[in-house]
C-alpha positions in Angstrom: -41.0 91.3 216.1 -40.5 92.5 212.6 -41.9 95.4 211.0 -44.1 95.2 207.6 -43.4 98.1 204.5 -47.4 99.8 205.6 -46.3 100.1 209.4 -42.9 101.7 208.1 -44.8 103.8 205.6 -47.5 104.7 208.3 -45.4 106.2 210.9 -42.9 108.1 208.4 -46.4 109.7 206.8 -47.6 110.3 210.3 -44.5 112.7 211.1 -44.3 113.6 207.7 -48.0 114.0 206.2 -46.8 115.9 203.3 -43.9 113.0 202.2 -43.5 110.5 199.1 -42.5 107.3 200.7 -41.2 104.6 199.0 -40.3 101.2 201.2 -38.6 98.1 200.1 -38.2 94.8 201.8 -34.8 94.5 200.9 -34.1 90.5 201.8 -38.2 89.2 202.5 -36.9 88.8 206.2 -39.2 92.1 207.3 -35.8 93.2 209.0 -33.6 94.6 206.3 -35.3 97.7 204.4 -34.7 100.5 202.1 -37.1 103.9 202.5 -37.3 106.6 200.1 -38.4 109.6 201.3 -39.2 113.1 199.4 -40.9 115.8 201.9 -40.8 120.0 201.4 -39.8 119.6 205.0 -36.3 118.8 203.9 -35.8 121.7 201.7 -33.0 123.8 202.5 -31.9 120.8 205.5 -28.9 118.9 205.5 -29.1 115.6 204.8 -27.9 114.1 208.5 -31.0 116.1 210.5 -33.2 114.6 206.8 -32.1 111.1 208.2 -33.0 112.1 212.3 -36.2 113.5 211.0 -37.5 110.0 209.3 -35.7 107.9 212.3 -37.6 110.1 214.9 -41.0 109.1 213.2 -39.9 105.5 213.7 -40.5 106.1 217.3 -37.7 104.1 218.7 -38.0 100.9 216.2 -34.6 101.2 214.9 -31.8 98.4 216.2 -35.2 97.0 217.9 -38.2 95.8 215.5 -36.6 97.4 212.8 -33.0 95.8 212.3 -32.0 97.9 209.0 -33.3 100.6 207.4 -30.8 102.2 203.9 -32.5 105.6 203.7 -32.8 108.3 200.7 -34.2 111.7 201.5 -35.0 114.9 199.7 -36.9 117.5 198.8 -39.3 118.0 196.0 -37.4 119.1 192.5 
């Protein structure tokens, strides 16, 4: 079962209250999406454990409900 942009958004801002998230349905298929994600939580973190942060608040959706997710993360300039 696919996965809409507000669930996406909703569990990212669940693990990450204080983020800026930005989803895109990159192909209308609810599979195939791109997140941008800006939280103070990934100041100072490299950008590997940025990307485990946002794809442990998925809960286990990736390669399931979620087929593709391009991620951009940061921190706050």
């Amino acid at each position: 079962m696919a996965m809409s942009v507000a669930e996406i958004e909703i569990l990212i801002k669940s693990a990450l209250p204080d983020a800026t998230v930005t989803v895109e349905d990159l192909a209308g298929d609810g599979d195939h999406y791109a997140a941008t994600v800006t939280s103070e939580q990934f100041r100072g973190m490299p950008r590997v454990r940025q990307h485990q942060l946002v794809y442990a608040a998925l809960q286990g959706r990736m390669g399931g409900a979620l087929h593709a997710l391009a991620l951009q993360t940061s921190a706050p300039e």
